[in-house]
BALOVEX-298025 format. One record per residue: x, y, z of N, C-alpha, C in turn; residue in three letters. Coordinates in steps of 0.1 Angstrom, whole numbers, padded with zeros to 4 digits, always signed. Example, Ala and Ser with C-alpha at 12.3 -4.5 7.8 and 13.67 -1.06 7.14 Angstrom:
+0132-0057+0078+0123-0045+0078+0132-0033+0078ALA;+0128-0022+0071+0137-0011+0071+0129+0000+0079SER;
This chain:
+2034+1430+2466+2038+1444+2466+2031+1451+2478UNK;+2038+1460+2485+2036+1467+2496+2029+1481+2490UNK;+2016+1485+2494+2002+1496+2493+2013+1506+2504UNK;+2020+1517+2497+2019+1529+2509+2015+1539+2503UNK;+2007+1545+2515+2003+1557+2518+2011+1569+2526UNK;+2008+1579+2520+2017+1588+2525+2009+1601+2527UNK;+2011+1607+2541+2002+1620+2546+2014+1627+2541UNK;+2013+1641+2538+2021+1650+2538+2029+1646+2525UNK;+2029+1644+2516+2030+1635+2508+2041+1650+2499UNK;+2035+1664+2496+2036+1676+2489+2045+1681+2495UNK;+2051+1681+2507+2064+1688+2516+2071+1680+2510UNK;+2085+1686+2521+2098+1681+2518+2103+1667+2516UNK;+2098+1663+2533+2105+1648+2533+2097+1642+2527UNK;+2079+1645+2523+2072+1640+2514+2074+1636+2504UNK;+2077+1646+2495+2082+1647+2481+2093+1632+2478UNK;+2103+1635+2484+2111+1628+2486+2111+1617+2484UNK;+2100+1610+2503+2097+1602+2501+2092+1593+2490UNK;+2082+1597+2484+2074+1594+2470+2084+1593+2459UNK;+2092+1600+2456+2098+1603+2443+2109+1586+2447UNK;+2114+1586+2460+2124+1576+2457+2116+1565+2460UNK;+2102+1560+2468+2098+1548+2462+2092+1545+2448UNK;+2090+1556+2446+2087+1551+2430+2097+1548+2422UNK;+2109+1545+2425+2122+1540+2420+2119+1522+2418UNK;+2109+1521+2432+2107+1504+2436+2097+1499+2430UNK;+2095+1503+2414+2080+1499+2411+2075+1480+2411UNK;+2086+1472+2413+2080+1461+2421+2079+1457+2432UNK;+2085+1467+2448+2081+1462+2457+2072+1475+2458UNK;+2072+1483+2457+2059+1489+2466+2046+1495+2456UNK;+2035+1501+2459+2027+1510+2450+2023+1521+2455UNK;+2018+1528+2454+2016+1540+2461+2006+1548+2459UNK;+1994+1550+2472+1981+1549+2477+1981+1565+2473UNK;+1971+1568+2464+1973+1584+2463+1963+1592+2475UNK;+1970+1601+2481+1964+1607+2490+1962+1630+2494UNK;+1956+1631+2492+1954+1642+2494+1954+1651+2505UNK;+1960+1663+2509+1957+1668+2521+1940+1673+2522UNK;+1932+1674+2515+1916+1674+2517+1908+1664+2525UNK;+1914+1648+2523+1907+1634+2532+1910+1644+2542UNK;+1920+1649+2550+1914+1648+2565+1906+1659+2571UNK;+1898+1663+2561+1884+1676+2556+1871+1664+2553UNK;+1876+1649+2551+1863+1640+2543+1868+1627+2546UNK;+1856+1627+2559+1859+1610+2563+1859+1600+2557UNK;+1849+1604+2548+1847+1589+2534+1858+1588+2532UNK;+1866+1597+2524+1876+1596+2516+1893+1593+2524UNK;+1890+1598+2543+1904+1596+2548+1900+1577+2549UNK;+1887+1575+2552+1885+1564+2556+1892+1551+2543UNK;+1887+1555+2529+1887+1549+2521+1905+1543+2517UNK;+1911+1555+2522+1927+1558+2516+1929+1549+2529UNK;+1927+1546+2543+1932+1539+2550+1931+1524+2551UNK;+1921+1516+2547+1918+1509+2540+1924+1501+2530UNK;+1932+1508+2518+1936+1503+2510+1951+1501+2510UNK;+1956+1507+2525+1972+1509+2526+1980+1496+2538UNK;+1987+1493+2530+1997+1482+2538+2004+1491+2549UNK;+2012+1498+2541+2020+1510+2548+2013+1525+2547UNK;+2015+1530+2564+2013+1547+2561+2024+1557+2569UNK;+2023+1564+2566+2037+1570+2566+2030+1583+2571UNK;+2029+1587+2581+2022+1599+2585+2033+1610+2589UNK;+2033+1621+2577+2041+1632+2575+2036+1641+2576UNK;+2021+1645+2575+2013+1654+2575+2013+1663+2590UNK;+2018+1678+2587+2016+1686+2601+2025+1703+2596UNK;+2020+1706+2604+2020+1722+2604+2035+1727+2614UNK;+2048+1732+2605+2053+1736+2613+2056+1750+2617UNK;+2047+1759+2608+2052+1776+2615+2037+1780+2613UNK;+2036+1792+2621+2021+1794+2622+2028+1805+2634UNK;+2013+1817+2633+2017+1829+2642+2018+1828+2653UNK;+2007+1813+2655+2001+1806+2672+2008+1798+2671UNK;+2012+1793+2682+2021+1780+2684+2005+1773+2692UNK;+1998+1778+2697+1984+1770+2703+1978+1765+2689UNK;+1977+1773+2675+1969+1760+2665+1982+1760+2658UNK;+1994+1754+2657+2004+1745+2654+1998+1730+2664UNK;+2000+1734+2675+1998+1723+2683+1980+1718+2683UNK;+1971+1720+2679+1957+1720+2680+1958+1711+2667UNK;+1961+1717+2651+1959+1715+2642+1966+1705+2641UNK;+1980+1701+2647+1988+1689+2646+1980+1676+2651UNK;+1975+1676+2660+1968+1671+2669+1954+1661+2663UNK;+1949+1672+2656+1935+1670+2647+1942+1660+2637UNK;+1952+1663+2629+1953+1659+2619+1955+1639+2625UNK;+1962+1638+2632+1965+1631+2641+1953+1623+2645UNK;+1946+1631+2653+1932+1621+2656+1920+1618+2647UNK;+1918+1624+2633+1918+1619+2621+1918+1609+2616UNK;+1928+1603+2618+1938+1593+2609+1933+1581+2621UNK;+1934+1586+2632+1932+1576+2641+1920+1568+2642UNK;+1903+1579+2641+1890+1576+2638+1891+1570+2626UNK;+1898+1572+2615+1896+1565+2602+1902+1550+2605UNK;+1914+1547+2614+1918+1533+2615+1906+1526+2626UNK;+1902+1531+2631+1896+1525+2643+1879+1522+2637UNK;+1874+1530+2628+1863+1528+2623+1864+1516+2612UNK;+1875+1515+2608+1873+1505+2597+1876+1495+2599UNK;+1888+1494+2609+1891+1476+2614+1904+1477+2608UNK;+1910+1484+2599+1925+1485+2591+1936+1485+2597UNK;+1945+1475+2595+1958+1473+2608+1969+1477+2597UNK;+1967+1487+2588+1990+1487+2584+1991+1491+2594UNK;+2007+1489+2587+2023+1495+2590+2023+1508+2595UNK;+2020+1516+2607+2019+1532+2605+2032+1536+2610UNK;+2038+1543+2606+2047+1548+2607+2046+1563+2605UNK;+2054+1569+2618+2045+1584+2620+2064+1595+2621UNK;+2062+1603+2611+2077+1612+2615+2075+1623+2626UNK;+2081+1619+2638+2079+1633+2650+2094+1638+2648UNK;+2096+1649+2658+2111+1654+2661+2116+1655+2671UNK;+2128+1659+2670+2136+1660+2690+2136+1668+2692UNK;+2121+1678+2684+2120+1688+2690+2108+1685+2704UNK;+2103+1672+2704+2094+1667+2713+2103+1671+2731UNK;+2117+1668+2734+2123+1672+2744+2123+1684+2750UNK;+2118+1696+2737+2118+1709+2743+2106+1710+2749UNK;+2104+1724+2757+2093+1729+2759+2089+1739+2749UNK;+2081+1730+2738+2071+1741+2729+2063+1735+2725UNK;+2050+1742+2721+2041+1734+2718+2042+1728+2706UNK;+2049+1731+2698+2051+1721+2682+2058+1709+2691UNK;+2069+1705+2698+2072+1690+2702+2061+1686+2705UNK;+2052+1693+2716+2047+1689+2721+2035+1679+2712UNK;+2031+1687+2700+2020+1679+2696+2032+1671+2690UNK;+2043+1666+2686+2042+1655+2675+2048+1648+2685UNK;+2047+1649+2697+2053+1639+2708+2038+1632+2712UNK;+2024+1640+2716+2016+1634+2715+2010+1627+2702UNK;+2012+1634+2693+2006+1626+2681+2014+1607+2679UNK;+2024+1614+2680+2032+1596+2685+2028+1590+2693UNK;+2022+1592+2702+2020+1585+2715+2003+1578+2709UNK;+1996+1588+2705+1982+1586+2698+1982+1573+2687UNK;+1992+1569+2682+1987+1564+2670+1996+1552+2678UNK;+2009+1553+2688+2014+1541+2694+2003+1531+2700UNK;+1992+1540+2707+1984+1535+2719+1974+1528+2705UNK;+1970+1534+2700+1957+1527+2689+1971+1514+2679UNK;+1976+1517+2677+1988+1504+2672+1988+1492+2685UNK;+1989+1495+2699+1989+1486+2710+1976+1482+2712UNK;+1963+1486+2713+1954+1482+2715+1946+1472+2700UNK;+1954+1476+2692+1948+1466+2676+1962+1456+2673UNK;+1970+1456+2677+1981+1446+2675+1981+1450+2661UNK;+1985+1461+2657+1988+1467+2645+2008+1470+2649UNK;+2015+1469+2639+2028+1473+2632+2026+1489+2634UNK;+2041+1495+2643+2037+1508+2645+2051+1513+2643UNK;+2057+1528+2641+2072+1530+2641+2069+1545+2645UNK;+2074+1549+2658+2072+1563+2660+2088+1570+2657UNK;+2094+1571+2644+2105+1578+2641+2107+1591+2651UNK;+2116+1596+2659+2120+1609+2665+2131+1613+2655UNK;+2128+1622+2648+2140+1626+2635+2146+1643+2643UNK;+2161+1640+2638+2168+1655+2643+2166+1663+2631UNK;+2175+1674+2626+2169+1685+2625+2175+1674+2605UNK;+2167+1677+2598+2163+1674+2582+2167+1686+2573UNK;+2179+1684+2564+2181+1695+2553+2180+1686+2542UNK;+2186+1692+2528+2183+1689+2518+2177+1697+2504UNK;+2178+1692+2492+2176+1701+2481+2160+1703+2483UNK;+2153+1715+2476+2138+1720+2474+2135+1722+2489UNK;+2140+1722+2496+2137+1728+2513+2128+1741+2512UNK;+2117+1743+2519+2115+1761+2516+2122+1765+2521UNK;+2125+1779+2520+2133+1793+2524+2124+1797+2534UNK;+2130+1803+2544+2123+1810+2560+2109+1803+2562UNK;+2118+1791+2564+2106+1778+2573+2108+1773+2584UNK;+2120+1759+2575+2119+1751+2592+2133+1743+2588UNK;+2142+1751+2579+2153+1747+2577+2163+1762+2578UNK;+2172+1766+2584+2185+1771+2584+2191+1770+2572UNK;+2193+1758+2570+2203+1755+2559+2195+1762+2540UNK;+2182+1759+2542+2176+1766+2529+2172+1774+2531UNK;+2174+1787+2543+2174+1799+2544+2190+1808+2537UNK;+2197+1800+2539+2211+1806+2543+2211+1805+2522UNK;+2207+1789+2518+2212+1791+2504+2203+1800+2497UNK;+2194+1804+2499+2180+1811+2489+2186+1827+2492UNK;+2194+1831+2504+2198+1845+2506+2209+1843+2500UNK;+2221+1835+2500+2237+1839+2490+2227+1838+2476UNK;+2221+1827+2474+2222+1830+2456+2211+1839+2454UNK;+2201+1848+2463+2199+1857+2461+2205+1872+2462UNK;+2217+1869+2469+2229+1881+2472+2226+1889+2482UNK;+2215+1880+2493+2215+1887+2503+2225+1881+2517UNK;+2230+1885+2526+2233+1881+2540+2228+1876+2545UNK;+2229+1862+2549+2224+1854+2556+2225+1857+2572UNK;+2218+1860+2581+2225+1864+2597+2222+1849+2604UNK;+2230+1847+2614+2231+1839+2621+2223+1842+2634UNK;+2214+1834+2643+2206+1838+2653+2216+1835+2665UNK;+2216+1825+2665+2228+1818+2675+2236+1807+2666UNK;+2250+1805+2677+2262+1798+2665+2263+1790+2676UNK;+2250+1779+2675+2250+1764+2682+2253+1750+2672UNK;+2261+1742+2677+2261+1728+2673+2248+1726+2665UNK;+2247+1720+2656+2230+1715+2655+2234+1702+2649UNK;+2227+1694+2653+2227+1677+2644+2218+1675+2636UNK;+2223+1667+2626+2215+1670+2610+2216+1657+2602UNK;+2206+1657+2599+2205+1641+2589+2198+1646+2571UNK;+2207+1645+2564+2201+1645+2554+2186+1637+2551UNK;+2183+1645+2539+2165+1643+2539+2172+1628+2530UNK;+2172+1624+2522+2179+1611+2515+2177+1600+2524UNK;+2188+1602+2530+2193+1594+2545+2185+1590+2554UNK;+2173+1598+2556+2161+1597+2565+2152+1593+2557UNK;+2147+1589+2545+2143+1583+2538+2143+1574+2532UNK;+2161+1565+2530+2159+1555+2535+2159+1549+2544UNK;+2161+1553+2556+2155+1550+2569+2144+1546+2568UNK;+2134+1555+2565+2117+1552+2566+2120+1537+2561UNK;+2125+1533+2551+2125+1528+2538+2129+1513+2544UNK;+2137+1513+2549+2140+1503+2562+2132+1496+2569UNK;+2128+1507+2577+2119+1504+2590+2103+1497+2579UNK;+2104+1501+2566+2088+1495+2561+2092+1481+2557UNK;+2106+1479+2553+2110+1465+2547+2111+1457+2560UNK;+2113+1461+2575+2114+1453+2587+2103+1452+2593UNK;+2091+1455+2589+2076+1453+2600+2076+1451+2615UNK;+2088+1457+2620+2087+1455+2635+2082+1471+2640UNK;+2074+1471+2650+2072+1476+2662+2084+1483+2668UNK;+2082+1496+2667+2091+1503+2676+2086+1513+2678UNK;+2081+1517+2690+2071+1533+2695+2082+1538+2699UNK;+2093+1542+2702+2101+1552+2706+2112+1549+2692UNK;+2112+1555+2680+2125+1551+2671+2136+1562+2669UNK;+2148+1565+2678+2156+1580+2679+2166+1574+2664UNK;+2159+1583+2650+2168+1588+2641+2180+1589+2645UNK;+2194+1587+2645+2205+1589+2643+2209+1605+2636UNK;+2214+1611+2644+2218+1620+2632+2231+1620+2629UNK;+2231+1626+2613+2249+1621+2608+2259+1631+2606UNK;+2256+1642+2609+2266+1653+2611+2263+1662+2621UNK;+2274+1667+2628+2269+1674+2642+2281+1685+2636UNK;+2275+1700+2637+2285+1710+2630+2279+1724+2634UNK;+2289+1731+2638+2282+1745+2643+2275+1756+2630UNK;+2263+1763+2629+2261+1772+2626+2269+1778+2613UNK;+2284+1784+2623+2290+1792+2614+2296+1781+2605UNK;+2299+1772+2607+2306+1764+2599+2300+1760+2586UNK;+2283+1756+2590+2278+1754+2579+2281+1769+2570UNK;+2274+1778+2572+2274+1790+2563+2289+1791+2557UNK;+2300+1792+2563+2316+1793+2555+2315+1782+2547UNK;+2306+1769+2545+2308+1765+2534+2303+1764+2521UNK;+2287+1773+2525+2278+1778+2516+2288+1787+2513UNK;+2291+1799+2521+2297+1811+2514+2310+1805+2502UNK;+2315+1794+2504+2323+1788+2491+2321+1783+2483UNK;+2309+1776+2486+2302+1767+2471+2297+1779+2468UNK;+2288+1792+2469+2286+1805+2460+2299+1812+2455UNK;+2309+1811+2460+2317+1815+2453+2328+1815+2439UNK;+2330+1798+2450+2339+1786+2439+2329+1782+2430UNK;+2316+1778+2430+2306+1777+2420+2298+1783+2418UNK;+2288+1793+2423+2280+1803+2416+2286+1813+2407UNK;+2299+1813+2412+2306+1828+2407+2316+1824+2396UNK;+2324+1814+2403+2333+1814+2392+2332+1800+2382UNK;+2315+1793+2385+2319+1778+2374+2327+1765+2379UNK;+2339+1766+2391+2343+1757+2393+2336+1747+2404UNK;+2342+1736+2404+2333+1724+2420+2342+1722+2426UNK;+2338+1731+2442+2345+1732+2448+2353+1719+2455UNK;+2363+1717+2463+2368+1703+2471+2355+1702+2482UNK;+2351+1689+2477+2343+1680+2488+2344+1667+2497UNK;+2348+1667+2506+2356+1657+2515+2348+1643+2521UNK;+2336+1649+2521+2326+1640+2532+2312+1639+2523UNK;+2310+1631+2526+2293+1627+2516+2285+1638+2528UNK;+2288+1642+2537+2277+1658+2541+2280+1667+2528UNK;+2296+1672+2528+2302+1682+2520+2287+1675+2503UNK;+2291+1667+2501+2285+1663+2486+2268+1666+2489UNK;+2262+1665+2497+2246+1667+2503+2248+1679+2500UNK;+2253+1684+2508+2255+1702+2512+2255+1713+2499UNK;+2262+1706+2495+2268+1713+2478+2253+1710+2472UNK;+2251+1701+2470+2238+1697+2461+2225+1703+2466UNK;+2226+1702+2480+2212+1713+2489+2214+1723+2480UNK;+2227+1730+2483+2229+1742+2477+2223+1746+2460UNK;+2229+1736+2461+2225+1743+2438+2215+1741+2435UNK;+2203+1734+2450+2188+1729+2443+2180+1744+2442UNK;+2186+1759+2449+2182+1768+2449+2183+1778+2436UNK;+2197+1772+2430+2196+1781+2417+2188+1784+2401UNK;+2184+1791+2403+2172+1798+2394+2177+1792+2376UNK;+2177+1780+2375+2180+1772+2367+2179+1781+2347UNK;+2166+1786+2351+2167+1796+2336+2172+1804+2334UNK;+2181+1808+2344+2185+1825+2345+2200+1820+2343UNK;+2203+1810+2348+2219+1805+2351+2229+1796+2337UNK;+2218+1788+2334+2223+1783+2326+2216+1784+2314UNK;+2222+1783+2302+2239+1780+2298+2245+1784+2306UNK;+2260+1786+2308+2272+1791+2308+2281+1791+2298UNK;+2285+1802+2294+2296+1802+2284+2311+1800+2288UNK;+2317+1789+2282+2331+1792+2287+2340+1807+2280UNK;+2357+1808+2287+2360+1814+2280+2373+1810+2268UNK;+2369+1814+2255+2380+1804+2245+2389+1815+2241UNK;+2401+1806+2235+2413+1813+2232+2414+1809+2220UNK;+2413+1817+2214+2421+1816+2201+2428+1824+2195UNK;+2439+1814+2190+2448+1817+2177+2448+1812+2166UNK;+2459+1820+2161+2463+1811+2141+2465+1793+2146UNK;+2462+1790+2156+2469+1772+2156+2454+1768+2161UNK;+2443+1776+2163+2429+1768+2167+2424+1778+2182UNK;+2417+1769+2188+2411+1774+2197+2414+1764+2215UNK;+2413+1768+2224+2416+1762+2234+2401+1774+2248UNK;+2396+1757+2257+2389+1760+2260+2392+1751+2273UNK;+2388+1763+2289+2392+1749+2302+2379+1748+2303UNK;+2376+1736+2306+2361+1730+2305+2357+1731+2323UNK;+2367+1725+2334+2358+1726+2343+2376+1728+2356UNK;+2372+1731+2364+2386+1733+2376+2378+1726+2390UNK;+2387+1717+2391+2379+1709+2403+2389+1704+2417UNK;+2380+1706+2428+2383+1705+2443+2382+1687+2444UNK;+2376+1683+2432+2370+1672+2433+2372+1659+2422UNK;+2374+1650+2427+2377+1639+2415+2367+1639+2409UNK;+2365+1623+2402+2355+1623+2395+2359+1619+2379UNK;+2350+1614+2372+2351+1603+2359+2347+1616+2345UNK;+2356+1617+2337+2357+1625+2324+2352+1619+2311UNK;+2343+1618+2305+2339+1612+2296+2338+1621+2277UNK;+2335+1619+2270+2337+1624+2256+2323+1614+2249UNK;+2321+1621+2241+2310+1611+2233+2309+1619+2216UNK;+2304+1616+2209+2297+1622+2196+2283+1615+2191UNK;+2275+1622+2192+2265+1622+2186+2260+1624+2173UNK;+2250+1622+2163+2250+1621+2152+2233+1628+2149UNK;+2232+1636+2141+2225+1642+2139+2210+1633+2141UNK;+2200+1644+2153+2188+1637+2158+2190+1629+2166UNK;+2202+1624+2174+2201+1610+2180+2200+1622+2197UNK;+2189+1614+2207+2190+1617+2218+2198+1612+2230UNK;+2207+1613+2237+2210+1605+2249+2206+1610+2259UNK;+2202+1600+2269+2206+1606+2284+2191+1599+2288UNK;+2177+1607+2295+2165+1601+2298+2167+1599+2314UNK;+2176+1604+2317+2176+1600+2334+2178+1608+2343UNK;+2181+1603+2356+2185+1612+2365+2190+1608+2376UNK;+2198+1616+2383+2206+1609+2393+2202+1614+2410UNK;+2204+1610+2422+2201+1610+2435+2214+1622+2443UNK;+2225+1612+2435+2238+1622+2447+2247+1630+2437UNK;+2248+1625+2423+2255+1629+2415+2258+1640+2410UNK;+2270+1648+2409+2270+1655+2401+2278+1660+2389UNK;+2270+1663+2378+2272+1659+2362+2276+1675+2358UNK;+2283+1674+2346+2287+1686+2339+2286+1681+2323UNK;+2277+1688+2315+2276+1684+2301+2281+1696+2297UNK;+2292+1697+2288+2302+1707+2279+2298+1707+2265UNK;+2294+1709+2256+2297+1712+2242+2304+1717+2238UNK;+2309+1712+2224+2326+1720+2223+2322+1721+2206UNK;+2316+1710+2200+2315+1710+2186+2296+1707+2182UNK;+2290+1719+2169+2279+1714+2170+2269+1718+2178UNK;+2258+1715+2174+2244+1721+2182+2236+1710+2189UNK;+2236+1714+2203+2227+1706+2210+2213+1712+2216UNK;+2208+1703+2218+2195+1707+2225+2201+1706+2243UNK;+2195+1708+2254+2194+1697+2266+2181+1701+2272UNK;+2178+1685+2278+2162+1692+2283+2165+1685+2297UNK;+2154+1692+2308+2151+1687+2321+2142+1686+2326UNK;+2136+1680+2335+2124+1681+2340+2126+1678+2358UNK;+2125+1681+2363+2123+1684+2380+2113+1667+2381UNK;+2115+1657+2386+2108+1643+2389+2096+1648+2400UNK;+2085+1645+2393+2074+1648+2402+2067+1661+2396UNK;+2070+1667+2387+2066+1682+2381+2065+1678+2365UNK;+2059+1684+2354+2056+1685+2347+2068+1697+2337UNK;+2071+1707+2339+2076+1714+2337+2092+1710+2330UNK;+2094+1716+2318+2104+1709+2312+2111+1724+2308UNK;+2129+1725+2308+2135+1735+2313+2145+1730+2297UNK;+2142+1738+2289+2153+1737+2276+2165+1748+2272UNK;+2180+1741+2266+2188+1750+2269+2195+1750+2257UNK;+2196+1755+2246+2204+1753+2235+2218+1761+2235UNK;+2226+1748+2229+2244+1754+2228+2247+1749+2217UNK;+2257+1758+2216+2265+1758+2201+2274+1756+2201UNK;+2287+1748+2197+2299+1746+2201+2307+1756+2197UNK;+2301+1766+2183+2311+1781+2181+2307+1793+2195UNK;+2304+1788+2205+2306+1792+2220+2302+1785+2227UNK;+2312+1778+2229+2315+1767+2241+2309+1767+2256UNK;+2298+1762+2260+2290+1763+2268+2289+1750+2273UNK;+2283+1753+2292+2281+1741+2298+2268+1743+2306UNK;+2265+1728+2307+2248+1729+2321+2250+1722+2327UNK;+2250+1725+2338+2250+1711+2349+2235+1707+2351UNK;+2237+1696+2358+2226+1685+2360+2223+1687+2372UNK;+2208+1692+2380+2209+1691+2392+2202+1678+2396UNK;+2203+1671+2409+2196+1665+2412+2187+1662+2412UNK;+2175+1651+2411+2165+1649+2411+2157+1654+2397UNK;+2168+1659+2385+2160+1663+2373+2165+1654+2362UNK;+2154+1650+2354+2155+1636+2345+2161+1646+2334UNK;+2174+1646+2329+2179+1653+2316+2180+1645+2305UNK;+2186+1647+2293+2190+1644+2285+2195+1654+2272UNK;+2196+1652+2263+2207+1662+2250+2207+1653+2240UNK;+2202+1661+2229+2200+1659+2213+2208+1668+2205UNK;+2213+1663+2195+2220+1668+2183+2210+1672+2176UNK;+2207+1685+2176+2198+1696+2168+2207+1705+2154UNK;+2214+1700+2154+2224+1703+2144+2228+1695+2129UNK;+2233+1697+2118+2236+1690+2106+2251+1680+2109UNK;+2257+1683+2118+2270+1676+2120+2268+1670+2135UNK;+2280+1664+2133+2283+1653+2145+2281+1663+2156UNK;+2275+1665+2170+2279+1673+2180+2290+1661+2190UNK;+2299+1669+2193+2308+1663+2204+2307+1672+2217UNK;+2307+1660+2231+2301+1667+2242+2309+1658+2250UNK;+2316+1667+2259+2325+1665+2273+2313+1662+2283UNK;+2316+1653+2292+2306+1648+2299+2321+1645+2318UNK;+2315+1653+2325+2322+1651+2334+2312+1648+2350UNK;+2317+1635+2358+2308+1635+2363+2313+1629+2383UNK;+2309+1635+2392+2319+1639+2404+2325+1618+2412UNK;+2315+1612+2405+2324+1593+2408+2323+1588+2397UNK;+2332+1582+2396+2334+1568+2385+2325+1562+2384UNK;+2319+1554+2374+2307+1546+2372+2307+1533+2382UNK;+2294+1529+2385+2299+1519+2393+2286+1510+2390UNK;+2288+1498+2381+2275+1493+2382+2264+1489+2393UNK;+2275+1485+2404+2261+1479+2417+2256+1490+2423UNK;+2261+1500+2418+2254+1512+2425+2252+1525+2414UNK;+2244+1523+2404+2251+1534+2392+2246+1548+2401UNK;+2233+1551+2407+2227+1560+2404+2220+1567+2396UNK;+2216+1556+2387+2212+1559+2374+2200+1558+2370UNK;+2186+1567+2372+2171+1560+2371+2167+1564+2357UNK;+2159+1560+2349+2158+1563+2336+2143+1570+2335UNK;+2143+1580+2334+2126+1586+2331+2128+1592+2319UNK;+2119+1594+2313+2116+1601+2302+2117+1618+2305UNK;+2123+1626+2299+2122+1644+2299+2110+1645+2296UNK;
């Protein structure tokens, strides 16, 4: 089993990172690390040491100074470097810079030298090195007014503010997923590569992105339905999107029912989008579910009966509970990266519509099992 360590470990592509190798709990393990070690040599020294793989994510991207952006990137960088060079320790380092290194500003600049720093100490120790150049990274839990457009634009519609556009340029973009299994790649191949140019997978203007946020807020914040999604960006994009919605405030949802003297009738979901329709009944006390999915997206309906549903955010503690009743027909969707599941808290059978955006597919379910 492969020892990685991970700087930056609490950001974006960090999080990520972490959350989806721990999917691999027999090829990899994972070296716990702190942003404090590079405050405590013992402790940076100790953590470098014990790591097959490191993954150096750690770095500062907005700050008032662009001089300690670049100062502080730098440190963190030569750091890491005194800790390999003092101990004799040859992993796998693997370091994420940007293309923002081509411009003139001082943020390229340091993660263009910081690459260059850890290539030269990898050349001079015949150490395994991978200097990733990544384009611009979106994705769900992004902060708002940082270092993503894309999770500025969704934290303002589903706050019901106006998003403004600065300029309406091309930008190329790789999902955080995507670039993560990249990393994930390059650790399973132990080759050497000091210059590694990320791929990016969608190249799309500005405004384009935003007209499609302005319809997933529409067609699904507003009115409940999932909108038509054409392209596995569209399916990223959508899911970026709904990682911003204020999950306690939003759900339940009630649908709306009709009834007459012949019963009741209820439309459970209106879709842009295919996708696998399922039914189940439950039996008083019995739990299902325990998992969570990466791309998928789920719609759990109650129609008959009392359910519980619980969630938990993978990597948090925090558990998000939602009771429905089937005498008002209610639905929750499943976001991403949150381990759910649903109990029958009721004296009768609960019956529950389960709709979910692909067909099952064993070699690839999507399906990780954690405990709520």
């Amino acid at each position: 089993m492969k020892r990685i360590g991970v700087t930056g470990g609490n950001g974006f592509v960090g999080s990520h990172l972490i959350n989806t190798l721990s999917q691999f709990e027999d090829e990899f393990t994972l070296v716990e690390f702190e942003r404090s070690y590079f405050e405590n040599q013992d402790k940076l020294e100790s953590f470098v040491k014990e790591c097959d793989v490191i993954v150096h994510l750690a770095a500062l991207n907005r700050h008032e100074s662009q001089e300690f952006i670049y100062e502080k990137n730098l440190a963190l960088t030569r750091s890491l470097c005194k800790a390999l060079e003092n101990t004799g320790a040859r992993p796998h380092v693997i370091i994420s810079s940007s293309s923002q290194e081509k411009k003139d500003n001082l943020y390229g600049r340091s993660k263009k030298e910081s690459r260059e720093l850890l290539e030269t100490w990898a050349s001079e120790n015949n150490a395994i090195f991978t200097g990733a150049v990544v384009p611009n990274v979106f994705g769900a839990f992004c902060k708002p007014n940082y270092n993503s457009f894309i999770a500025t634009f969704c934290s303002r519609l589903i706050q019901g503010e106006k998003p403004e556009i600065q300029v309406d340029a091309e930008v190329q973009l790789i999902y955080v997923q995507e670039l993560v299994n990249t990393f994930i790649s390059e650790i399973r191949k132990e080759e050497t590569k000091g210059e590694l140019l990320i791929p990016y997978t969608t190249a799309i203007k500005v405004s384009d992105v935003l007209a499609k946020l302005q319809k997933y807020h529409q067609v699904y914040f507003q009115q409940g339905n999932i909108p038509e999604l054409i392209s596995d960006f569209e399916v990223n994009l959508f899911n970026t999107f709904r990682s911003y919605i204020e999950l306690n405030s939003f759900f339940p949802r009630k649908f709306v029912q009709h009834t007459d003297d012949r019963g009741s009738f209820v439309e459970l979901i209106r879709l842009g989008i295919g996708g696998q329709v399922s039914f189940s009944t439950t039996v008083p006390g019995v739990t299902r579910g325990n998992h969570y999915h990466t791309r998928k997206i789920e719609r759990f309906a109650v129609i008959k009966g009392k359910a519980l549903i619980e969630m938990r955010k993978i990597g948090t503690e925090e558990v998000l509970s939602f009771e429905l009743n089937g005498d008002e027909p209610a639905y929750v969707d499943m976001p991403i990266w949150y381990t759910h599941n649903i109990k029958n808290i009721g004296d009768e059978i609960l019956y529950t519509n389960f709709w979910i955006n692909e067909a099952y597919d064993s070699e690839n379910p999507d399906t990780y099992f954690v405990t709520v």
